[in-house]
NULUMTI-636833 format. One record per residue: x negated, y negated, z of N, C-alpha, C in turn; residue number from 0. Coordinates in nm, 4 decimals. Last residue first. Example, Ala and Ser with C-alpha at 12.3 -4.5 7.8 and 13.67 -1.06 7.14 Angstrom:
<rs>
> -1.2850/0.2250/0.7080/-1.3670/0.1060/0.7140/-1.2900/-0.0030/0.7870/1
> -1.3190/0.5690/0.7800/-1.2300/0.4500/0.7800/-1.3200/0.3300/0.7800/0
</rs>
This chain:
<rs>
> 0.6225/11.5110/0.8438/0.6180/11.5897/0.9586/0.6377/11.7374/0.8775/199
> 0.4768/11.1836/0.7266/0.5447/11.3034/0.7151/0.5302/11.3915/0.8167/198
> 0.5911/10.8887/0.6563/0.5086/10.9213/0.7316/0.5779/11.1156/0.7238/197
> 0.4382/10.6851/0.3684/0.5513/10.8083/0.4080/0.4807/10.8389/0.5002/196
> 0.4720/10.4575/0.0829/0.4113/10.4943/0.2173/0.5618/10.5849/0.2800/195
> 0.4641/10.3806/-0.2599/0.5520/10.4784/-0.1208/0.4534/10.4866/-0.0328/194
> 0.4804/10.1430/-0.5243/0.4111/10.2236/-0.4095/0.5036/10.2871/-0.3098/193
> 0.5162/10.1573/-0.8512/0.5606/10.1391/-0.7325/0.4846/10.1869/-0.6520/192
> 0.5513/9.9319/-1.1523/0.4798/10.0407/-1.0916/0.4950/9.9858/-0.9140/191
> 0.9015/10.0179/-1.3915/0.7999/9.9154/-1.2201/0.6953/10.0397/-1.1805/190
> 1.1688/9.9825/-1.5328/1.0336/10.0258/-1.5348/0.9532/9.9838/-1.4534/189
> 1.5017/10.0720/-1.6551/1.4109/10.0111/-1.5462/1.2634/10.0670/-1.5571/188
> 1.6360/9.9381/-1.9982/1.5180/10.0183/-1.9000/1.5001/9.9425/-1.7856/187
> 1.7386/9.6857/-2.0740/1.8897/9.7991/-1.9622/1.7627/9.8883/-1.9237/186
> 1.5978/9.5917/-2.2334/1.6312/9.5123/-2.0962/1.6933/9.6149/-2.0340/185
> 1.6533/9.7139/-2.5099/1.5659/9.7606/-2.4038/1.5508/9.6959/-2.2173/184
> 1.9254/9.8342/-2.6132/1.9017/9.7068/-2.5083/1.7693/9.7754/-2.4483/183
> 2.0477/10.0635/-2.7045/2.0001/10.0200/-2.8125/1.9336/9.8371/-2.7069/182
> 2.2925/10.1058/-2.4575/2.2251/10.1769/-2.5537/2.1692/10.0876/-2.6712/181
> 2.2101/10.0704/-2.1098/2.3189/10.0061/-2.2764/2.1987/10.0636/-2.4013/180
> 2.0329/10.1702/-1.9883/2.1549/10.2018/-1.9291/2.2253/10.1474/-2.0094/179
> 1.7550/10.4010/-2.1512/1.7956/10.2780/-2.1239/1.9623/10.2737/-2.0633/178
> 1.5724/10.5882/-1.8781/1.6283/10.5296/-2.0391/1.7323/10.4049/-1.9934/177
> 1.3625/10.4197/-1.6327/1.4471/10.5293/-1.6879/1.4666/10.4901/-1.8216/176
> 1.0230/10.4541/-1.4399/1.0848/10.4335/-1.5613/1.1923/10.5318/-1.6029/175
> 0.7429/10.4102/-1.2449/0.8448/10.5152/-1.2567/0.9280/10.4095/-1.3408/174
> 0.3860/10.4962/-1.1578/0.4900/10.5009/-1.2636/0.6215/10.5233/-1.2883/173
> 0.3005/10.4899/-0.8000/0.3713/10.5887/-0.9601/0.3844/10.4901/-1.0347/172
> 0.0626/10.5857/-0.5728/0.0933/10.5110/-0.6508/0.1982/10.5360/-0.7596/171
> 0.1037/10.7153/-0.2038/0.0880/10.6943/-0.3292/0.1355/10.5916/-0.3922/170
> 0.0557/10.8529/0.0576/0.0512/10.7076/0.0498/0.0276/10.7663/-0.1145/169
> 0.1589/10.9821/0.3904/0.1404/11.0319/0.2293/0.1603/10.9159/0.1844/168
> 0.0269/11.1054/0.6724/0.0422/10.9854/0.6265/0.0345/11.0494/0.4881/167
> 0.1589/11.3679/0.9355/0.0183/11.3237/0.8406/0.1058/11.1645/0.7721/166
> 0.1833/11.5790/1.2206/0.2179/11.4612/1.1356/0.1438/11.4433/1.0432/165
> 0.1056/11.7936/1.4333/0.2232/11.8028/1.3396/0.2727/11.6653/1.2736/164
> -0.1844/11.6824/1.4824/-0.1488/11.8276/1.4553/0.0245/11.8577/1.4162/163
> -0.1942/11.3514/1.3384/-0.1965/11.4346/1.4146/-0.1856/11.6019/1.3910/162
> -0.2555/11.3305/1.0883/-0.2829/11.2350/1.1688/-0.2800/11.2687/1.3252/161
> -0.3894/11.4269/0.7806/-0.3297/11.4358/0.8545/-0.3451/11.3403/0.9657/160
> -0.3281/11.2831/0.4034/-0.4180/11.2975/0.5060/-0.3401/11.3178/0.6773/159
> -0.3100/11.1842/0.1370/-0.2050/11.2482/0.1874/-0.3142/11.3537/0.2941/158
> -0.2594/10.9984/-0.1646/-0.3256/11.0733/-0.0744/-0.2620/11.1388/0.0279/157
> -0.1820/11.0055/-0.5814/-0.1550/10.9563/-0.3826/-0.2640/11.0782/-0.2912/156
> 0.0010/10.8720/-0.8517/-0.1434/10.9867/-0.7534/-0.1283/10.9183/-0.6697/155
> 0.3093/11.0234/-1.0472/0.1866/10.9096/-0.9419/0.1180/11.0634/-0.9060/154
> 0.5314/10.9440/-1.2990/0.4105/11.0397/-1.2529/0.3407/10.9545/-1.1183/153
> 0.8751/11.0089/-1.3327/0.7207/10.8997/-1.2166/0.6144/10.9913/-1.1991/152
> 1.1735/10.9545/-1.4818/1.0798/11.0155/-1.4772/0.9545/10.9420/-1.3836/151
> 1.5220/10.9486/-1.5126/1.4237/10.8894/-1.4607/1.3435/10.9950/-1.4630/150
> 1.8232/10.9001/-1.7012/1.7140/10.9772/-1.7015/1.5991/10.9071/-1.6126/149
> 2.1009/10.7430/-1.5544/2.0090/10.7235/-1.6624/1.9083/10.8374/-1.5878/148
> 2.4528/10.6250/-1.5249/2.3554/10.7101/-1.4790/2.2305/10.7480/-1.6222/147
> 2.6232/10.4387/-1.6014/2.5740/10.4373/-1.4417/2.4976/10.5219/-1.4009/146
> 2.6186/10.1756/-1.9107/2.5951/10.3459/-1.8011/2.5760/10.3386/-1.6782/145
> 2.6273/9.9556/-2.0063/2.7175/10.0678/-1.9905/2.7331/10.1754/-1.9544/144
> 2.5895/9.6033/-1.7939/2.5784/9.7634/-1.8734/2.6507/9.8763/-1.8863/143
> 2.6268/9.4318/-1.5962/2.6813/9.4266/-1.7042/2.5918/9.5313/-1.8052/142
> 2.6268/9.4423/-1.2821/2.4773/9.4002/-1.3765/2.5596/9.4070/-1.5400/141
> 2.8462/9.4709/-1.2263/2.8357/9.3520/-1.1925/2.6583/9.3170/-1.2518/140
> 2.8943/9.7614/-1.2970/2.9851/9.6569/-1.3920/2.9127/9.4868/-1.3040/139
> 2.7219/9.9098/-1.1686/2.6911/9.8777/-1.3139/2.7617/9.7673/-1.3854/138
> 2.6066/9.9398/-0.9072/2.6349/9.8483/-0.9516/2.6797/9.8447/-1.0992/137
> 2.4867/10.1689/-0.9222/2.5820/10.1161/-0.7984/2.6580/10.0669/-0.8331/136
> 2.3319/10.4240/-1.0832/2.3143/10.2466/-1.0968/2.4804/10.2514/-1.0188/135
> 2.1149/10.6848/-0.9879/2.2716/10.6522/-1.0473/2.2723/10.4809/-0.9920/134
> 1.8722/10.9107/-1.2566/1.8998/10.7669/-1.1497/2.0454/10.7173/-1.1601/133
> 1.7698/11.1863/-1.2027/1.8895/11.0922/-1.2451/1.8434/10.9595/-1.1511/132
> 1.4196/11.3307/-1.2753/1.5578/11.3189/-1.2647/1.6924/11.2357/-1.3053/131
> 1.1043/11.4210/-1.2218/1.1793/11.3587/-1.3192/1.3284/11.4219/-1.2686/130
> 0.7367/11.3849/-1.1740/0.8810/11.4003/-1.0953/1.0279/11.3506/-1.2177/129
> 0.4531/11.4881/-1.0379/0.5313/11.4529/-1.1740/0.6765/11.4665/-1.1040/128
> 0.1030/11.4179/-0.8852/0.2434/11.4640/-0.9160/0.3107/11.3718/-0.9980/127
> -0.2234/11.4827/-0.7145/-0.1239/11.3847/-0.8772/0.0484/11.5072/-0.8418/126
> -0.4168/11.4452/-0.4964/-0.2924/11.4862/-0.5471/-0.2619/11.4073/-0.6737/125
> -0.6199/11.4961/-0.1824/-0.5743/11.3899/-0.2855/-0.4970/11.4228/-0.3723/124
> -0.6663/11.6640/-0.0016/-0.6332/11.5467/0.0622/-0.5794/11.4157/-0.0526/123
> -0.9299/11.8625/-0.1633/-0.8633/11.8272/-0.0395/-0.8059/11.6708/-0.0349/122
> -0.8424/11.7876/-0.5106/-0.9173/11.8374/-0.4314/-0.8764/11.7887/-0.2900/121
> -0.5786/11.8113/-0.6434/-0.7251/11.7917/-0.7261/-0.7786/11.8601/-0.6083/120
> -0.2594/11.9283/-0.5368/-0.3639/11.8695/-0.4884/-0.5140/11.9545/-0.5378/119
> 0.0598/11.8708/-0.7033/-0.1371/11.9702/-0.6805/-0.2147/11.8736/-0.6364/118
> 0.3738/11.8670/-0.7291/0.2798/11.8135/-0.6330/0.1479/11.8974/-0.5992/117
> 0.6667/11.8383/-0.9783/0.5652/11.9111/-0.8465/0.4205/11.8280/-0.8238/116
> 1.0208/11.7853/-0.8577/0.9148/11.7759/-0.9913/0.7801/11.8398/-0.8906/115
> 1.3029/11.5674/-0.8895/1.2042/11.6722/-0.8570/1.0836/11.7220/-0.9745/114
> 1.5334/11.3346/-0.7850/1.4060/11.3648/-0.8802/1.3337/11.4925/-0.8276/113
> 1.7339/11.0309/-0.7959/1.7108/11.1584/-0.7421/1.5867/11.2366/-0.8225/112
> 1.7690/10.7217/-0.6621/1.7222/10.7990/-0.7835/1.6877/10.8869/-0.7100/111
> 2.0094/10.4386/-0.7136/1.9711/10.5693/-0.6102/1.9425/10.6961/-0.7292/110
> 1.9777/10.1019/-0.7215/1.9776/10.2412/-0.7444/1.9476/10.3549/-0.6472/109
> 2.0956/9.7937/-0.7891/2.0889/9.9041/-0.6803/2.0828/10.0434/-0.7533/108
> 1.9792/9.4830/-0.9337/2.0110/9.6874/-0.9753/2.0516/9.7704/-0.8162/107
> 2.0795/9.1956/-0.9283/2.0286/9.2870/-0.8750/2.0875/9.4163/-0.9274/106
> 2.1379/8.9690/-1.2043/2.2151/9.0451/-1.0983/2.1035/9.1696/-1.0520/105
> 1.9723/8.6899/-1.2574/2.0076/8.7847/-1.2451/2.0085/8.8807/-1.1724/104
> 2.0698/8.3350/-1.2924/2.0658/8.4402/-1.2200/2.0284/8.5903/-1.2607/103
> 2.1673/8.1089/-1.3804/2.1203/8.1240/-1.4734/2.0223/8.2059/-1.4020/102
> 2.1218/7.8222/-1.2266/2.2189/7.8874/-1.1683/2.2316/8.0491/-1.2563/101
> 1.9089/7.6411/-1.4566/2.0099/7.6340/-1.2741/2.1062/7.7624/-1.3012/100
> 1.6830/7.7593/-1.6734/1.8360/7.7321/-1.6736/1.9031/7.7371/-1.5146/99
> 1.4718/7.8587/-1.6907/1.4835/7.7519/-1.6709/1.6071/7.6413/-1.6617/98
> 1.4309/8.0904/-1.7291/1.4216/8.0149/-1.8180/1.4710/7.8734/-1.8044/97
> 1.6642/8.1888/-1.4376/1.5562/8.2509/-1.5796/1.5692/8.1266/-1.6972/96
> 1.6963/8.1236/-1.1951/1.6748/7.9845/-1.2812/1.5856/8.0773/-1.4075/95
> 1.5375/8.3749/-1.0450/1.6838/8.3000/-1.0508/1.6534/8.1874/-1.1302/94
> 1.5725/8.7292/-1.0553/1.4856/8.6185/-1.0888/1.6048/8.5007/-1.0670/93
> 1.6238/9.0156/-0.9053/1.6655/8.9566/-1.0176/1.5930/8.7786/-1.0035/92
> 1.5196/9.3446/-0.7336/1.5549/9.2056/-0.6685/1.5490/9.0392/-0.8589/91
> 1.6285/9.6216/-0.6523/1.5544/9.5635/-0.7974/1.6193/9.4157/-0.7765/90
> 1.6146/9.8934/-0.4289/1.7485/9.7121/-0.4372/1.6064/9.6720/-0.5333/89
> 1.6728/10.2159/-0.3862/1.6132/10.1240/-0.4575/1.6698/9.9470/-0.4845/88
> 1.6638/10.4849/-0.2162/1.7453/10.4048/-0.2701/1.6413/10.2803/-0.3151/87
> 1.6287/10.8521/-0.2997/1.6169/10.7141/-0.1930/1.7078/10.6370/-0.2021/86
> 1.4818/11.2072/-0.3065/1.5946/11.0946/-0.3130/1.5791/10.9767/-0.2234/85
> 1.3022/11.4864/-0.4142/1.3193/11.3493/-0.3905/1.4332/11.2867/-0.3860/84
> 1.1180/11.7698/-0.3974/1.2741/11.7134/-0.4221/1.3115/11.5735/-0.3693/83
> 0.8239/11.9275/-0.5500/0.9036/11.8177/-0.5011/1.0535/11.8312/-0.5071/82
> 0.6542/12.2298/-0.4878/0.7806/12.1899/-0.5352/0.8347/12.0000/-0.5038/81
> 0.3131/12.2331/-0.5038/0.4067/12.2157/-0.4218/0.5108/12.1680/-0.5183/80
> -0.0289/12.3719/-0.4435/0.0525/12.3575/-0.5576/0.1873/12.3544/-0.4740/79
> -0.2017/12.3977/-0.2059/-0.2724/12.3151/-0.3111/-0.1404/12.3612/-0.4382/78
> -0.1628/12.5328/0.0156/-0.1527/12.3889/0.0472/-0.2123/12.3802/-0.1058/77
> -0.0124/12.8343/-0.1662/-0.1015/12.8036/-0.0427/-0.0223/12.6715/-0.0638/76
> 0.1741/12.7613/-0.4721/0.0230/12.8003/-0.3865/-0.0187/12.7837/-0.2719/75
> 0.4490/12.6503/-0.3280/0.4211/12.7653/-0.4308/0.2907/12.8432/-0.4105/74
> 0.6040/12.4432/-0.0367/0.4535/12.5270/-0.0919/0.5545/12.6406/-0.2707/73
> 0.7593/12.2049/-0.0981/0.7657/12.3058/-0.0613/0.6730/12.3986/-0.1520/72
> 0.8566/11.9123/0.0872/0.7486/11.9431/-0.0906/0.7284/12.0623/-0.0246/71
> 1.1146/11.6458/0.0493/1.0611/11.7919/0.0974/0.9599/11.8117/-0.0292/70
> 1.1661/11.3026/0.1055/1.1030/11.3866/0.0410/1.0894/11.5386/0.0687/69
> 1.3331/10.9968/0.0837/1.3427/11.1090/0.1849/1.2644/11.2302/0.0733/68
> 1.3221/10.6580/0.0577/1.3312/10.7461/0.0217/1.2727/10.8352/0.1195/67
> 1.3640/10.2811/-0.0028/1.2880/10.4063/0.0934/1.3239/10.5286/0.0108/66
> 1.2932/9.9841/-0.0978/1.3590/10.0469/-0.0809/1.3015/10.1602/0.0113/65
> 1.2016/9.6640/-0.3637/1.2008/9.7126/-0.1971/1.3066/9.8733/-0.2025/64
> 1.1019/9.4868/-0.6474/1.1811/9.6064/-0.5603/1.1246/9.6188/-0.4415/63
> 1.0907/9.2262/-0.8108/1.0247/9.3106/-0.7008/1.0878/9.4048/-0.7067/62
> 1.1817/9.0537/-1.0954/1.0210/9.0245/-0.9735/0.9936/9.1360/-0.9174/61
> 1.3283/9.0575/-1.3700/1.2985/9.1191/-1.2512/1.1991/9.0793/-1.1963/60
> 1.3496/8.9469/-1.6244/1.4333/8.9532/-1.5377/1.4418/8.9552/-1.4497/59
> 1.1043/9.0588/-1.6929/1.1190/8.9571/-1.7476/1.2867/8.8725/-1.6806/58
> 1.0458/9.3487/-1.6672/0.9986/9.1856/-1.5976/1.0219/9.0831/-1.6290/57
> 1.1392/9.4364/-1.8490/1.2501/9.4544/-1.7357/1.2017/9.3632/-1.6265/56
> 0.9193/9.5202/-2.0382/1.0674/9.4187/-2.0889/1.0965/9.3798/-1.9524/55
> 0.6848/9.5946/-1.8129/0.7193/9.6063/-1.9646/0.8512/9.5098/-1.9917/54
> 0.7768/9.6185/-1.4815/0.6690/9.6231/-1.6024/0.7383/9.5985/-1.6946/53
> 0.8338/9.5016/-1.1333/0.8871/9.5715/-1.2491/0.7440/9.5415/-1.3451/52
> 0.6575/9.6346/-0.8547/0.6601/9.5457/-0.9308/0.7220/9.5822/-1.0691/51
> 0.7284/9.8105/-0.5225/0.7165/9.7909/-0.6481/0.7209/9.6826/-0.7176/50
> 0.7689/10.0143/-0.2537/0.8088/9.8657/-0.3013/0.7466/9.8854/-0.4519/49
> 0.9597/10.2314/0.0024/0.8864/10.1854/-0.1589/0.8811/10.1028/-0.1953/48
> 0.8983/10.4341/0.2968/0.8955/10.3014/0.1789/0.8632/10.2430/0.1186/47
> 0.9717/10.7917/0.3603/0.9065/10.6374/0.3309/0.9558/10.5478/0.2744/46
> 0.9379/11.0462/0.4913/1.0584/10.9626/0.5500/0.9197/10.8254/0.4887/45
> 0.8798/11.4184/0.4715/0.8410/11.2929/0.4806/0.9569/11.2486/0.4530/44
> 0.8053/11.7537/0.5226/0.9098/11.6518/0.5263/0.8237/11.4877/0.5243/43
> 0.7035/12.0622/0.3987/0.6490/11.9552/0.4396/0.7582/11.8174/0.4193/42
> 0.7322/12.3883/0.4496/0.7845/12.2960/0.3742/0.7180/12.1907/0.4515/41
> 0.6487/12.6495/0.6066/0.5461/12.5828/0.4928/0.5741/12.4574/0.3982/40
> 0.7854/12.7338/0.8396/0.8032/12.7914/0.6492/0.7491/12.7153/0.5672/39
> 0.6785/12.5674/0.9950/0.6692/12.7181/1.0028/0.7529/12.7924/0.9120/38
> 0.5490/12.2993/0.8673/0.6166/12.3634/0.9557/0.6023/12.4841/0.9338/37
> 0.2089/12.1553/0.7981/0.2995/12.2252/0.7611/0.4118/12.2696/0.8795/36
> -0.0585/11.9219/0.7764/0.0314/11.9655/0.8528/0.1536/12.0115/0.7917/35
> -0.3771/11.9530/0.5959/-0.2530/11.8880/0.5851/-0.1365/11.9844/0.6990/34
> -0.6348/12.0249/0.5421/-0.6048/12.0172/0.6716/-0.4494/11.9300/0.6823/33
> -0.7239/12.1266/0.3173/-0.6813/11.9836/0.3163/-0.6056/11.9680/0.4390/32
> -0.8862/12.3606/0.3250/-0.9528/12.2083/0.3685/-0.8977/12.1158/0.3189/31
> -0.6016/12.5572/0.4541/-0.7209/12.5284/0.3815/-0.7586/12.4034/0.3775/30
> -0.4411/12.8050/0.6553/-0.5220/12.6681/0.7406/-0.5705/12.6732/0.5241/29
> -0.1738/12.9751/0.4984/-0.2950/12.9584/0.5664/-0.3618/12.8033/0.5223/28
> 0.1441/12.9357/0.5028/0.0770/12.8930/0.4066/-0.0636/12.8982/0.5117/27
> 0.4197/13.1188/0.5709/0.3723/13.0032/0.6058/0.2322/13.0419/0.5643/26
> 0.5968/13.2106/0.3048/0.5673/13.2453/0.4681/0.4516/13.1127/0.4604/25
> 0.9390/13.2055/0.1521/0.8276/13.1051/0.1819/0.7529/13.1391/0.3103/24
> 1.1976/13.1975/0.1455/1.1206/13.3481/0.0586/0.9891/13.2766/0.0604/23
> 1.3154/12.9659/0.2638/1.3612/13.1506/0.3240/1.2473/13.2577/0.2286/22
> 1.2533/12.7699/0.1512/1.1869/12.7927/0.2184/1.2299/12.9438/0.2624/21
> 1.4163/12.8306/-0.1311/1.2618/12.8201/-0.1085/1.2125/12.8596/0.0253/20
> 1.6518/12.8246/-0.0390/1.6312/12.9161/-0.0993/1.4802/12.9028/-0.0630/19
> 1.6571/12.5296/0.0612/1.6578/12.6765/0.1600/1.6554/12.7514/0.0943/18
> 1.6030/12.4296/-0.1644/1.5034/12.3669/-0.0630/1.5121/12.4630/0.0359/17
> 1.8388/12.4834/-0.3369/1.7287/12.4714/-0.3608/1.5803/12.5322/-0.2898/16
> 2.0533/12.3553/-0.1227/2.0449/12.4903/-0.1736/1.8681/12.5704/-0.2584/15
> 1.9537/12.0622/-0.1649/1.9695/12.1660/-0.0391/1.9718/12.2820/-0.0553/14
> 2.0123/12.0440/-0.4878/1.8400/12.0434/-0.4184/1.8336/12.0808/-0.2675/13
> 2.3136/12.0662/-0.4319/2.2000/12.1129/-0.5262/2.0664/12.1654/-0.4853/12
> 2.3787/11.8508/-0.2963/2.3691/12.0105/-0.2375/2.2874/12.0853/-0.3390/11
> 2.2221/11.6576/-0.4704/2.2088/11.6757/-0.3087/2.2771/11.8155/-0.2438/10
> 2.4293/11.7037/-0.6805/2.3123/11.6622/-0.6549/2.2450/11.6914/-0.5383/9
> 2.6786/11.6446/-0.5536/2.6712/11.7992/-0.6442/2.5256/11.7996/-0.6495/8
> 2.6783/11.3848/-0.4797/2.6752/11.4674/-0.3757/2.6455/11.6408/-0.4264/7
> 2.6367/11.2805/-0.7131/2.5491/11.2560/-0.6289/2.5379/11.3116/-0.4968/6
> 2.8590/11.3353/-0.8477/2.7746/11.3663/-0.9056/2.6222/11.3583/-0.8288/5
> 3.0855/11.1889/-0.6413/3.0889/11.3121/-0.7039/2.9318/11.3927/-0.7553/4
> 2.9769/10.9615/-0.7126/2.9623/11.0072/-0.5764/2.9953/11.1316/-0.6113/3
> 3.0915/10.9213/-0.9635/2.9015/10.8152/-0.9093/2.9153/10.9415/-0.7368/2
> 3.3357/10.8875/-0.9889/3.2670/10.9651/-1.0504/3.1192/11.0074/-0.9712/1
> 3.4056/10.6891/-0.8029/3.4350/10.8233/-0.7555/3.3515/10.9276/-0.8297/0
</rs>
């Protein structure tokens, strides 16, 4: 109850946010990243993420699969942008670790929230930073003591139009939280991930 509480205060949060912005937001002139905007200059995307865990947390872990929902709302023109991020995340667990039958581990479900901002170097290409909560679903059946941890993801990505109101946003991140048992580096999640997004 807690976990939903805090995830819905979350999410109106960054709604409130996201219409504040766009209401004091005029729409952003044509520049040569020919990227598609609506008519308050916010930009929507709808993608999916996969990933490979890193550092300790591979050692447990093989993959991730998941999606996520994005607004990136102008500051400069098309070349400096607000992120607000949320998805979900299934962190898929190894089986026979070490060689032991049955000797499993338990999948992460997460749902990581995040904001942070989005410059585009030069037409069509970008670095962004993003940092928030991540809330763990699962916590008592992965056996840790937190359900909610610090997340941070720098990535670079592209982000090219496709039609006159669509484009494709394809990046790489870094993304990593603290740890969810304190003093356990195994309780970090860490994976470099990819997002494909189709955006409107």
């Amino acid at each position: 109850m807690k976990n939903t509480f805090k995830i819905s205060a979350l999410a109106l949060a960054f709604a409130a946010f996201a219409f504040s912005a766009k209401a004091q937001t005029t729409t952003p002139t044509t520049t040569s990243t020919s990227t598609t905007t609506t008519p308050g200059g916010i930009r929507y995307s709808i993608g999916v993420d996969a990933g490979i865990p890193v550092g300790n947390f591979k050692d447990n872990y093989k993959w991730n699969l998941g999606g996520s929902v994005q607004a990136d709302i102008p500051v400069l023109s098309n070349q400096l942008f607000v992120t607000v991020n949320a998805g979900y995340n299934n962190i898929f667990g190894k089986k026979d670790i070490d060689g032991i039958a049955g000797n499993d581990a338990t999948a992460f479900h997460l749902i990581p929230v995040k904001a942070g901002l989005k410059y585009f170097i030069i037409p069509n290409f970008y670095v962004q930073g993003e940092a928030g909560a991540a809330f763990l679903l699962n916590r008592k059946d992965v056996g840790v003591d937190k359900s909610t941890a610090f997340v941070y993801a720098p990535q670079i990505g592209v982000q090219f139009p496709v039609s006159a109101s669509s484009f494709i946003d394809a990046g790489i991140r870094y993304e990593a939280t603290t740890k969810y048992t304190t003093g356990v580096d195994n309780s970090k999640v860490s994976f470099i991930g990819l997002r494909v997004a189709y955006g409107f």
